[in-house]
TINUMI-390996 format. One record per residue: residue number from 1; x, y, z of N, C-alpha, C, CB in turn. Coordinates in steps of 0.2 Angstrom, whole numbers, plus 5000, padded with zeros to 4 digits. Glycine has a CB too. Layout:
N
+-----+------+------+------+------+------+------+------+------+------+------+------+------+
!   n !   nx !   ny !   nz !  cax !  cay !  caz !   cx !   cy !   cz !  cbx !  cby !  cbz !
+-----+------+------+------+------+------+------+------+------+------+------+------+------+
! NUM !    X !    Y !    Z !    X !    Y !    Z !    X !    Y !    Z !    X !    Y !    Z !
...
+-----+------+------+------+------+------+------+------+------+------+------+------+------+
END
This chain:
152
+-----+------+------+------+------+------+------+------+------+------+------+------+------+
!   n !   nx !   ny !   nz !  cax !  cay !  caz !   cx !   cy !   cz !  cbx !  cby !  cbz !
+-----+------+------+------+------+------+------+------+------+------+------+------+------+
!   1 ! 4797 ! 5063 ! 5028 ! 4804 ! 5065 ! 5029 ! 4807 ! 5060 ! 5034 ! 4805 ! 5073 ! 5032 !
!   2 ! 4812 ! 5057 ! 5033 ! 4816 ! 5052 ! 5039 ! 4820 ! 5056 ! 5043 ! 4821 ! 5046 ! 5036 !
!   3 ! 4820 ! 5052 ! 5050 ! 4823 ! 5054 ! 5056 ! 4830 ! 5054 ! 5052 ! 4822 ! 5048 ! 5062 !
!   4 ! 4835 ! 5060 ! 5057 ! 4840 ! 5059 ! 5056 ! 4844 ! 5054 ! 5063 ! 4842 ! 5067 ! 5054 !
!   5 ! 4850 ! 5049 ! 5061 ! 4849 ! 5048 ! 5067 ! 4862 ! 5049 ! 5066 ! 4843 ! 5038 ! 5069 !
!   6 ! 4862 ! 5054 ! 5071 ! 4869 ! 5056 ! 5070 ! 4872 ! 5054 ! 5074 ! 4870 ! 5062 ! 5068 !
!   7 ! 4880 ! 5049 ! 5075 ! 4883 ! 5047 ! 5078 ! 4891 ! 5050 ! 5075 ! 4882 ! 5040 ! 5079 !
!   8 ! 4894 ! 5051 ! 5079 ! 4901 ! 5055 ! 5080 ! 4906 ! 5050 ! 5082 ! 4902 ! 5061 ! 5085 !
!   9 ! 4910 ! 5049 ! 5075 ! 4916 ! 5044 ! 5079 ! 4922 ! 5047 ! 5077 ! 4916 ! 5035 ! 5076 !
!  10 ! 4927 ! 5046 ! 5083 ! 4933 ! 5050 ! 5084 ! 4940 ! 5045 ! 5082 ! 4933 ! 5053 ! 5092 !
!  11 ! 4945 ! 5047 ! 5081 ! 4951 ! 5046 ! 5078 ! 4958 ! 5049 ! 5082 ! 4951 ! 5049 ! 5072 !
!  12 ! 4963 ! 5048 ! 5083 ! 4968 ! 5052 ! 5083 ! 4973 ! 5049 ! 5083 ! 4969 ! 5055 ! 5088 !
!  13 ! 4976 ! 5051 ! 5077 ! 4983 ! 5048 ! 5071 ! 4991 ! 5051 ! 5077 ! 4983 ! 5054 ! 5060 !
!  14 ! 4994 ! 5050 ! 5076 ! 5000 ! 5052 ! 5080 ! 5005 ! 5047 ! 5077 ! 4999 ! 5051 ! 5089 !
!  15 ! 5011 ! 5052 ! 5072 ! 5014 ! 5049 ! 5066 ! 5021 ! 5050 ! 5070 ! 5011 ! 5053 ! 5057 !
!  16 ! 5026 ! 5048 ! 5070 ! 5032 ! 5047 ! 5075 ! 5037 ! 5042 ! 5070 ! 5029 ! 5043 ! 5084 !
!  17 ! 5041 ! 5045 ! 5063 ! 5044 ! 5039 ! 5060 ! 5037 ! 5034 ! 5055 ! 5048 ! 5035 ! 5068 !
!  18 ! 5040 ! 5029 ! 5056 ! 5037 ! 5021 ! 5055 ! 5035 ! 5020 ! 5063 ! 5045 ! 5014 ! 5053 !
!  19 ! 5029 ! 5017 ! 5064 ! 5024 ! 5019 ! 5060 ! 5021 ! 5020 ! 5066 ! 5021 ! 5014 ! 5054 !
!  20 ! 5015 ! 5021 ! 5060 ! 5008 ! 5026 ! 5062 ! 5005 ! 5022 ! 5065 ! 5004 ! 5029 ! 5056 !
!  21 ! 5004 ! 5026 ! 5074 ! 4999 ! 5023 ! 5078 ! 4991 ! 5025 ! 5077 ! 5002 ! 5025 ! 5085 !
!  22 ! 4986 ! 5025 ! 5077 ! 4980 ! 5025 ! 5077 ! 4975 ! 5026 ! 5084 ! 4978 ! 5020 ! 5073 !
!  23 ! 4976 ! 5030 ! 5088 ! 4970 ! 5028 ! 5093 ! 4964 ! 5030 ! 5091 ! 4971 ! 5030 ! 5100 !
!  24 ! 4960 ! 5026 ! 5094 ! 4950 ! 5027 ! 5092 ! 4949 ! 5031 ! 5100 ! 4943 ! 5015 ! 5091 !
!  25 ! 4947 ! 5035 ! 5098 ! 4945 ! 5038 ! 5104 ! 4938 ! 5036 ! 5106 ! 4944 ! 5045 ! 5104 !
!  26 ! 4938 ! 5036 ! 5114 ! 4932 ! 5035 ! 5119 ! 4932 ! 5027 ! 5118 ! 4924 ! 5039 ! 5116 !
!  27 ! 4937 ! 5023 ! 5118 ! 4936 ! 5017 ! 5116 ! 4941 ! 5014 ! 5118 ! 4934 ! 5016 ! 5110 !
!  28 ! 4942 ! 5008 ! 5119 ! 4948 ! 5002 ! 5122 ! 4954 ! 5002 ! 5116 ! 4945 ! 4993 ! 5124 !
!  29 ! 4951 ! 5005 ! 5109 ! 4954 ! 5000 ! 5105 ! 4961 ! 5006 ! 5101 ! 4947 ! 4996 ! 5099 !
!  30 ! 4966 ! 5003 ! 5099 ! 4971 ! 5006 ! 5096 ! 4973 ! 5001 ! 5089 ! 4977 ! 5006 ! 5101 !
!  31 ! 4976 ! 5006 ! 5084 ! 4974 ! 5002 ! 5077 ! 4983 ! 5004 ! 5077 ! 4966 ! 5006 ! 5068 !
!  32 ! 4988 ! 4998 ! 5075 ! 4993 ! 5001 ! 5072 ! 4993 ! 4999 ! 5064 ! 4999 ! 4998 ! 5076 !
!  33 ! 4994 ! 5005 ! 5059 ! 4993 ! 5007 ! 5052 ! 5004 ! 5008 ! 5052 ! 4987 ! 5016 ! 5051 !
!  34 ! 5004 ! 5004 ! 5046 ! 5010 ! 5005 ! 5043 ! 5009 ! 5002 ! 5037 ! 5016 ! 5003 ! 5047 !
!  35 ! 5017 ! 5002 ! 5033 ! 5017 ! 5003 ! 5027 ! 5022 ! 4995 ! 5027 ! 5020 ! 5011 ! 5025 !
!  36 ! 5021 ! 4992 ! 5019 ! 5026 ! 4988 ! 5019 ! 5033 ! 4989 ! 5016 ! 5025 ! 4983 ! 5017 !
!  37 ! 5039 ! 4986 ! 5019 ! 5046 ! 4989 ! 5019 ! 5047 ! 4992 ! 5012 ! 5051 ! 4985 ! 5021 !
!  38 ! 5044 ! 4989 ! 5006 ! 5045 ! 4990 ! 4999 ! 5043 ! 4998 ! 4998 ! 5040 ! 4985 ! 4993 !
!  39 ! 5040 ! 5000 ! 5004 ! 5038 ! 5009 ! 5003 ! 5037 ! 5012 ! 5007 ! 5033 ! 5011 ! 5001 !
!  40 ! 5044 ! 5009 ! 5010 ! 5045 ! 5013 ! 5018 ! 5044 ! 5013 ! 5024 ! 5044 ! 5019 ! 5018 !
!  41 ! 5041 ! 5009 ! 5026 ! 5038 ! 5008 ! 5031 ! 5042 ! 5000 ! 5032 ! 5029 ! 5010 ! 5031 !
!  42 ! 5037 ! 4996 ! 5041 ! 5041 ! 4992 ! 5043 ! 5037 ! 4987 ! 5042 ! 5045 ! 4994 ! 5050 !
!  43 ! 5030 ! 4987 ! 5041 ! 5025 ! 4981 ! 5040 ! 5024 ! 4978 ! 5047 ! 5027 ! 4975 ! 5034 !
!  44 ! 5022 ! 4984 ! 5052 ! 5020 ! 4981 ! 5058 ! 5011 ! 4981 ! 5060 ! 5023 ! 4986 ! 5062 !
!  45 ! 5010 ! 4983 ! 5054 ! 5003 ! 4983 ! 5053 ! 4997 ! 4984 ! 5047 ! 5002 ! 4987 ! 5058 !
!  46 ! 4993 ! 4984 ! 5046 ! 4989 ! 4986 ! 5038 ! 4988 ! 4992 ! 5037 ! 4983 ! 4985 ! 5037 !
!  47 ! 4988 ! 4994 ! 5032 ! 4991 ! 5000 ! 5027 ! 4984 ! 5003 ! 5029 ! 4993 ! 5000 ! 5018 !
!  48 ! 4984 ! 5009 ! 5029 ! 4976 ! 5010 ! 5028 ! 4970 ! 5010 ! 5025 ! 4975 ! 5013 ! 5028 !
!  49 ! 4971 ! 5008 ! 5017 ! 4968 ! 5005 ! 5012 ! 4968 ! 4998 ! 5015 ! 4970 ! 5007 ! 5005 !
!  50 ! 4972 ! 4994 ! 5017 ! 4969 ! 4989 ! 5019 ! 4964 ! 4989 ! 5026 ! 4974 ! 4986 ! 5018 !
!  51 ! 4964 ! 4995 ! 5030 ! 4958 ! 4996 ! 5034 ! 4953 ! 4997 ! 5032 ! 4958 ! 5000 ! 5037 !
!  52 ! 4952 ! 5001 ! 5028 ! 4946 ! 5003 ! 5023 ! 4944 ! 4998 ! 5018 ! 4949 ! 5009 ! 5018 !
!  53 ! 4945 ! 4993 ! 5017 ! 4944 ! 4987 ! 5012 ! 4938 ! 4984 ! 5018 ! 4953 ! 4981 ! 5011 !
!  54 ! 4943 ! 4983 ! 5023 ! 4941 ! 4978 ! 5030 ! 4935 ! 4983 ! 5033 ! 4948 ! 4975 ! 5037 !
!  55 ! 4935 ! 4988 ! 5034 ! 4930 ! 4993 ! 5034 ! 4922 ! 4991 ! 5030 ! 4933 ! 4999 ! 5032 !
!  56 ! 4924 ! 4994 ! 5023 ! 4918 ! 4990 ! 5018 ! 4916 ! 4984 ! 5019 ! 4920 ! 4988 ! 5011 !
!  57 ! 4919 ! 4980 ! 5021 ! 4917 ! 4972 ! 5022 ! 4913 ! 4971 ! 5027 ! 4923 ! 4968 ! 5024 !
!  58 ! 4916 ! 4975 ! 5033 ! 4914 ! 4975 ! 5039 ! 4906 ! 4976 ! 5039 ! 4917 ! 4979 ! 5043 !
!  59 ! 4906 ! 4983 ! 5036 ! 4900 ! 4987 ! 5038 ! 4894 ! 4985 ! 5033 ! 4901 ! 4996 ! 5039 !
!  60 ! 4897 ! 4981 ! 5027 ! 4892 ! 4978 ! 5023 ! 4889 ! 4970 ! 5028 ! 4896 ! 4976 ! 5016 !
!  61 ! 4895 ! 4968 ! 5031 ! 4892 ! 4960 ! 5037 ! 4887 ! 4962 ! 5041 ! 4899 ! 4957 ! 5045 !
!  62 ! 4890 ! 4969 ! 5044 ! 4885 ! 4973 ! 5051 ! 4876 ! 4973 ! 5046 ! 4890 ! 4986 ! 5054 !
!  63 ! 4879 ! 4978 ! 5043 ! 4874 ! 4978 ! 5037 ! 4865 ! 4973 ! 5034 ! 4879 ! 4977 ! 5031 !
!  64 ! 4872 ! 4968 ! 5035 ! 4867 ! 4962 ! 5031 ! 4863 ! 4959 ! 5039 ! 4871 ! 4954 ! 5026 !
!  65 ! 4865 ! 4958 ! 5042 ! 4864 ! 4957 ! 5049 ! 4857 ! 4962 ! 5051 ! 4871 ! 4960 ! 5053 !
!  66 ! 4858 ! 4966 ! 5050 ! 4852 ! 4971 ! 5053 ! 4847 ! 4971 ! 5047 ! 4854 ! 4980 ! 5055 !
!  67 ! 4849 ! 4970 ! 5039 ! 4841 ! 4970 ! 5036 ! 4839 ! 4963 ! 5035 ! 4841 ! 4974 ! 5029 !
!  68 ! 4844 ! 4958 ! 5038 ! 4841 ! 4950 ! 5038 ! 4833 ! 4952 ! 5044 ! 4849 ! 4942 ! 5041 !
!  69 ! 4838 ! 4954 ! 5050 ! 4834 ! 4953 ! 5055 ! 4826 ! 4957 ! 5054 ! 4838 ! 4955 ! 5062 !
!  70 ! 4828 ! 4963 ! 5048 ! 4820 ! 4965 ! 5047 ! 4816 ! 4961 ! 5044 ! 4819 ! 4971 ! 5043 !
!  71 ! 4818 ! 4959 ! 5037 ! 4816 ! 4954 ! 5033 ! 4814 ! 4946 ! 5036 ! 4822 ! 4955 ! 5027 !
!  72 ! 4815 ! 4948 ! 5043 ! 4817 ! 4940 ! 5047 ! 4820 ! 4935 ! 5042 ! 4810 ! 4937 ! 5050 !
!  73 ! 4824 ! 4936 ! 5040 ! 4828 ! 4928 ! 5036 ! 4834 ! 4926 ! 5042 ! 4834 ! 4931 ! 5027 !
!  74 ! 4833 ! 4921 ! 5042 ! 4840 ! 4918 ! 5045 ! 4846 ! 4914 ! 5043 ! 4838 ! 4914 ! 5048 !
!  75 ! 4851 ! 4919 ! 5043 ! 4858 ! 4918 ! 5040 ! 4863 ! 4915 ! 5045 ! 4862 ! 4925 ! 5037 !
!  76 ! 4865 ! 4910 ! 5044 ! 4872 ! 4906 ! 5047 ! 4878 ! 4909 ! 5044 ! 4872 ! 4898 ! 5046 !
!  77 ! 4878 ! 4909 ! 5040 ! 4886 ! 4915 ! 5037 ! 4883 ! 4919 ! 5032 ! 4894 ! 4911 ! 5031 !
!  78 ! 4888 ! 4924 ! 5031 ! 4889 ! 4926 ! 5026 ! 4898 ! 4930 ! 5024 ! 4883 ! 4931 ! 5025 !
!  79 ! 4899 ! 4928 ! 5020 ! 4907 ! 4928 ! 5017 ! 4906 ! 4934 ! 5008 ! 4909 ! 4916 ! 5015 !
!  80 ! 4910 ! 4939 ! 5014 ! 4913 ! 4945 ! 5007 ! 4917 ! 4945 ! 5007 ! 4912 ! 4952 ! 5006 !
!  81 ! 4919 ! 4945 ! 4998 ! 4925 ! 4944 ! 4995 ! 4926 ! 4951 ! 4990 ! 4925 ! 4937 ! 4990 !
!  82 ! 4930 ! 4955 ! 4992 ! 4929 ! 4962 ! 4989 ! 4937 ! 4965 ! 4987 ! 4926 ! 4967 ! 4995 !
!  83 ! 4938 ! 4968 ! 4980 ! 4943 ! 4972 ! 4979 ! 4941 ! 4979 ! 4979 ! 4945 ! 4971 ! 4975 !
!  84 ! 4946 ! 4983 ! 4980 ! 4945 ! 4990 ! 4979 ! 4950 ! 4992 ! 4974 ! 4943 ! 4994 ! 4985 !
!  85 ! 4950 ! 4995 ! 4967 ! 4953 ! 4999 ! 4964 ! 4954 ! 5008 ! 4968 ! 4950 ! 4997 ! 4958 !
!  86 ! 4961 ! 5007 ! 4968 ! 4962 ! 5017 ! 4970 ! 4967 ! 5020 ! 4964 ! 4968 ! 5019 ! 4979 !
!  87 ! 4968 ! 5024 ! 4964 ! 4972 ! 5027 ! 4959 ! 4975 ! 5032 ! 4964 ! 4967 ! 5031 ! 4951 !
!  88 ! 4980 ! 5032 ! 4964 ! 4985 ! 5033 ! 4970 ! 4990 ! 5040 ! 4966 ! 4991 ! 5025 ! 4972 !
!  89 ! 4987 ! 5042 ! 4960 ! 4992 ! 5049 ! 4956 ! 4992 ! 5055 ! 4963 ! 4988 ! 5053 ! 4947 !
!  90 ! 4985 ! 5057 ! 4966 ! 4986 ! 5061 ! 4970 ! 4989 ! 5060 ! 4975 ! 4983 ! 5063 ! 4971 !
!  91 ! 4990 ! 5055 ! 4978 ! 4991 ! 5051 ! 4984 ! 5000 ! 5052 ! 4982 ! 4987 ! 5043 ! 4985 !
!  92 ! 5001 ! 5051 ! 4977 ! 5010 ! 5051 ! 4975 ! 5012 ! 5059 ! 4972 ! 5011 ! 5045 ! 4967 !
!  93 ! 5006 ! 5063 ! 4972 ! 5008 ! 5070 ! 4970 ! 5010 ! 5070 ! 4962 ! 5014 ! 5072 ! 4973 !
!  94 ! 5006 ! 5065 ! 4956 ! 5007 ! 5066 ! 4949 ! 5001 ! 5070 ! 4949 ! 5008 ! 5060 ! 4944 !
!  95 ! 4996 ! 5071 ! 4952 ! 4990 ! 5073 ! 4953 ! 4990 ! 5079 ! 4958 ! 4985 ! 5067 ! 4955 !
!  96 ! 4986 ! 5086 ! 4955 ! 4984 ! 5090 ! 4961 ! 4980 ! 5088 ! 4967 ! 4982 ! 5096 ! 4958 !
!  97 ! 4974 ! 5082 ! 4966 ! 4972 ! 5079 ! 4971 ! 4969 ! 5075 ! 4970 ! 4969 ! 5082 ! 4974 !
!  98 ! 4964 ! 5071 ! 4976 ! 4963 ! 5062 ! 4973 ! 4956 ! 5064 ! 4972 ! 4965 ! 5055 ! 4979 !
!  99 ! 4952 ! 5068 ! 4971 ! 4946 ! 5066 ! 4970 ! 4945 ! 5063 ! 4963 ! 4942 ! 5071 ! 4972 !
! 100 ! 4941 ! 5058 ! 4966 ! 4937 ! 5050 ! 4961 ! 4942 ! 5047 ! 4960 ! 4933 ! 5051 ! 4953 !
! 101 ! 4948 ! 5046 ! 4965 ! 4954 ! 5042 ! 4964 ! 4951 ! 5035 ! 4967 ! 4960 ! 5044 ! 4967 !
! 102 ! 4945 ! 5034 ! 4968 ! 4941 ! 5028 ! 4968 ! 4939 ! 5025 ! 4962 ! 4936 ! 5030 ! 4972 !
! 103 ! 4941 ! 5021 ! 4960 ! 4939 ! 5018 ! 4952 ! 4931 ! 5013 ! 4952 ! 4947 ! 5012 ! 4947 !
! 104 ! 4935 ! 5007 ! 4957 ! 4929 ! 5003 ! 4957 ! 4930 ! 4998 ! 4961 ! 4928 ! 5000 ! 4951 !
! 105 ! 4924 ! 4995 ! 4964 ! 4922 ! 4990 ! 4969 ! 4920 ! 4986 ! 4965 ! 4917 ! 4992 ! 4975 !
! 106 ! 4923 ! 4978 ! 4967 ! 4920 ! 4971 ! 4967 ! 4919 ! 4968 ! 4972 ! 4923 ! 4968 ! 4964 !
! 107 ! 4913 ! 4967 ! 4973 ! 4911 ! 4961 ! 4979 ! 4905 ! 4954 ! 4977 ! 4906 ! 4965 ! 4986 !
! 108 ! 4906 ! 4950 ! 4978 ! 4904 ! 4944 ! 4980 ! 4904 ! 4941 ! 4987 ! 4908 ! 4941 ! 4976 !
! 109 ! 4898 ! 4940 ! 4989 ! 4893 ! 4939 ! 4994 ! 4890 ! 4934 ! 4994 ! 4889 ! 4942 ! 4995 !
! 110 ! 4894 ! 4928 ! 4999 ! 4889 ! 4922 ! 4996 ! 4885 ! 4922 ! 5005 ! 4896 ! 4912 ! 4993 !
! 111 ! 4878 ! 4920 ! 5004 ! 4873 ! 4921 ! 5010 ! 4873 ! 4913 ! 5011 ! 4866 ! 4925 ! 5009 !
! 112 ! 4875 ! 4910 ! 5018 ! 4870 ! 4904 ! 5021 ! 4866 ! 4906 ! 5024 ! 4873 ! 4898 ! 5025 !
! 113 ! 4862 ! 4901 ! 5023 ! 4855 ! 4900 ! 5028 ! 4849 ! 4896 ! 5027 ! 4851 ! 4906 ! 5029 !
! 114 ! 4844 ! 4900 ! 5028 ! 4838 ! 4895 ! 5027 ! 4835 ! 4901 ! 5020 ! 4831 ! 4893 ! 5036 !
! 115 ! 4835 ! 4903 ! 5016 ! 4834 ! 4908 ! 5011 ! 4834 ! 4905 ! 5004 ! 4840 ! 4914 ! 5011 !
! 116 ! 4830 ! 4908 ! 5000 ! 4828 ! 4908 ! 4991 ! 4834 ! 4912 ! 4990 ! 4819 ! 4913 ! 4987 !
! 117 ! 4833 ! 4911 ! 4983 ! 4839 ! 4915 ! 4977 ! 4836 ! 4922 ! 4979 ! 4838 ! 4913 ! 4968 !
! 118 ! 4829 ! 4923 ! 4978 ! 4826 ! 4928 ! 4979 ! 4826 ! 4933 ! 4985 ! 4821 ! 4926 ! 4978 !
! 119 ! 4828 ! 4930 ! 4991 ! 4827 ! 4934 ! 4995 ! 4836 ! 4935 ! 4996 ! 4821 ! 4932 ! 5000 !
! 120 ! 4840 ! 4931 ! 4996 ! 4848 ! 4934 ! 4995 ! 4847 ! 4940 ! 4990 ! 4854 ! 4927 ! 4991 !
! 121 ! 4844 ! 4940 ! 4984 ! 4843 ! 4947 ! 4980 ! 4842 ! 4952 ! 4985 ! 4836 ! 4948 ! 4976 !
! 122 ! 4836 ! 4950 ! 4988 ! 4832 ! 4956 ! 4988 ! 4837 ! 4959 ! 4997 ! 4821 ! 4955 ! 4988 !
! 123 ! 4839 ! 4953 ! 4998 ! 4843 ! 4955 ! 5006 ! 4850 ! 4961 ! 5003 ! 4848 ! 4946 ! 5011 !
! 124 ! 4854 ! 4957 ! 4999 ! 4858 ! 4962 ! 4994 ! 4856 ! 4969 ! 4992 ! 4858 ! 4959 ! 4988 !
! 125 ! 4849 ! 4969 ! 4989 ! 4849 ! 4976 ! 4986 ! 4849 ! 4981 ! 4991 ! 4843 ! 4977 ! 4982 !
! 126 ! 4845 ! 4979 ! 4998 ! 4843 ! 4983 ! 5003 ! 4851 ! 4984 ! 5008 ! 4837 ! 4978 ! 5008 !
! 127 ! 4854 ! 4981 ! 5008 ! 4861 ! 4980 ! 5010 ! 4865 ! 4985 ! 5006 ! 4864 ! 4973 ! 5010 !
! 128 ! 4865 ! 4983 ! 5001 ! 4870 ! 4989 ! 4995 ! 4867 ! 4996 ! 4994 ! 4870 ! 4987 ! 4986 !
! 129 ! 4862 ! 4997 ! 4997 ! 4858 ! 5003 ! 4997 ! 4860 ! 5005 ! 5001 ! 4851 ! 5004 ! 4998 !
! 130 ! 4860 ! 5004 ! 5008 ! 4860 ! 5009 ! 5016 ! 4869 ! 5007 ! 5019 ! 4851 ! 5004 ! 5024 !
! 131 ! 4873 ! 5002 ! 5016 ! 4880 ! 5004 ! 5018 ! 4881 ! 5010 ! 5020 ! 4886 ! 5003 ! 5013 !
! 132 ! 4884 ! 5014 ! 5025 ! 4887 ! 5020 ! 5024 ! 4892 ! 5021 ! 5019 ! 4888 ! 5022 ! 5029 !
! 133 ! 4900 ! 5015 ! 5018 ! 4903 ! 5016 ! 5017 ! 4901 ! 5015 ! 5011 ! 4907 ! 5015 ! 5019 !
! 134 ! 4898 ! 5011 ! 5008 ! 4898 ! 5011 ! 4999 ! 4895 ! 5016 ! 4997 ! 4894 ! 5004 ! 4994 !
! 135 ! 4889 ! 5020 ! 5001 ! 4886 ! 5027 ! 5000 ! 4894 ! 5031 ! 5000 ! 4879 ! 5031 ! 5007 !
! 136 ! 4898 ! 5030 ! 5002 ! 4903 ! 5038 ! 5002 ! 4907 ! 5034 ! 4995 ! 4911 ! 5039 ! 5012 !
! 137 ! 4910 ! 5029 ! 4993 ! 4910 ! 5026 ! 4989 ! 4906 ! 5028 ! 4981 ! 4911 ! 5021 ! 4992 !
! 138 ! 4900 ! 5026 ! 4981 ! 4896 ! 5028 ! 4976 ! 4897 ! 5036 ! 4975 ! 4890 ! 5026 ! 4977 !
! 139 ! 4895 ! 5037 ! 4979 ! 4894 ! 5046 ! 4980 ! 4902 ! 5047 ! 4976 ! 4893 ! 5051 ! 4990 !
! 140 ! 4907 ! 5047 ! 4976 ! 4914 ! 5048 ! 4974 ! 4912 ! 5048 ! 4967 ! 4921 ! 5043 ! 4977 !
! 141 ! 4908 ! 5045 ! 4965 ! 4907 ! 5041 ! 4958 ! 4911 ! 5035 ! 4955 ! 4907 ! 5046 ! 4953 !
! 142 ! 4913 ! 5032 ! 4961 ! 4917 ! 5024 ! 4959 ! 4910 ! 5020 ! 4957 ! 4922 ! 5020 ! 4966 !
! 143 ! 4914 ! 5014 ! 4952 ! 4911 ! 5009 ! 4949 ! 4909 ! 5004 ! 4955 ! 4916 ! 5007 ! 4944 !
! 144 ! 4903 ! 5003 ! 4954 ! 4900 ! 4997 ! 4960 ! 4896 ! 4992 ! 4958 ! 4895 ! 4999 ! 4966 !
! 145 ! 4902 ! 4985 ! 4958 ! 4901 ! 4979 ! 4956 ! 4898 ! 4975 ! 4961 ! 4906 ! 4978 ! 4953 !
! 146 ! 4891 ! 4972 ! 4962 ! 4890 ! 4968 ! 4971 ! 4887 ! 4963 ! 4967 ! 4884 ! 4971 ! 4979 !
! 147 ! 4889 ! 4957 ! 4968 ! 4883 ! 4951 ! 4969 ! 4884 ! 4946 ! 4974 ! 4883 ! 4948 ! 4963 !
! 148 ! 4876 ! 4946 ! 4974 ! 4875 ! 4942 ! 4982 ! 4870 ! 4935 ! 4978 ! 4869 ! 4950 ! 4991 !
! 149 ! 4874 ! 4930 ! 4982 ! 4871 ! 4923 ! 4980 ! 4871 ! 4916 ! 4985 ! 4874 ! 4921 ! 4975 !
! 150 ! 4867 ! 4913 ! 4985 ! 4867 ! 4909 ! 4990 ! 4873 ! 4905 ! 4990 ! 4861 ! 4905 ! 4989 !
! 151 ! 4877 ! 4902 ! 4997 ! 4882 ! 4896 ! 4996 ! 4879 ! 4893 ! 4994 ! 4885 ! 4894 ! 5001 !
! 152 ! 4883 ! 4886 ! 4990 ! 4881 ! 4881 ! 4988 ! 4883 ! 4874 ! 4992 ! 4882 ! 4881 ! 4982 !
+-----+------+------+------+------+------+------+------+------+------+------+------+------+
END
């Protein structure tokens, strides 16, 4: 049976008009979320899907980072290139709610370093496994498109 290892991370939205402040609690940091003018808002900052994009990205970087250092591989970059499909009917109210209004992820992952074709795989599989955010993603039962390959 594996350790459970549980961390609590906090939020607190404070919506006032245009636009929507974000503070991260217990932390220095403040996110300003808005909307662009085409939908009401004043585009003083990224929508929250586009946090959640940069989120995926992120914690896939963090991600590859911690199973390079197991596998000891040594990466000098690694560059993700990711879309996310949403289906926005609940989100707009054509829909009673949004669940699996997640359709599908595409990423491409190109890895520098000193690394085989083989082990960009196998860094990839281990990485697309343990994300948390592509686990909350898959789990929804969206479509998950990854491939990870060496820079050329």
């Amino acid at each position: 049976m594996s350790e459970q290892h549980l961390e609590t991370f906090k939020a607190t939205a404070i919506g006032e008009n245009w636009p929507t402040t974000v503070k991260i609690t217990d932390t220095e940091f403040t996110l300003q979320l808005d909307e662009p003018v085409e939908e009401g808002g004043t585009n003083s900052g990224a929508n929250p899907m586009q946090y959640f994009a940069a989120s995926l990205a992120g914690c896939q970087n963090e991600q590859a980072q911690v199973v390079a250092e197991e596998l000891e591989l040594k990466l000098t970059k690694v560059t993700i290139d990711l879309e996310v499909d949403l289906d926005l009917s609940g989100f707009m109210g054509s829909s009673d709610h949004s669940n699996g209004s997640y359709k599908e992820v595409r990423m491409d992952t190109l890895v520098s370093g000193d690394l085989t074709k083989e082990q960009v795989q196998e860094l990839g599989k281990r990485v697309d496994a343990r994300c948390p955010i592509l686990g909350l993603l898959r789990s929804s039962g969206c479509n998950i498109i990854s491939s990870w390959k060496t820079a050329e």
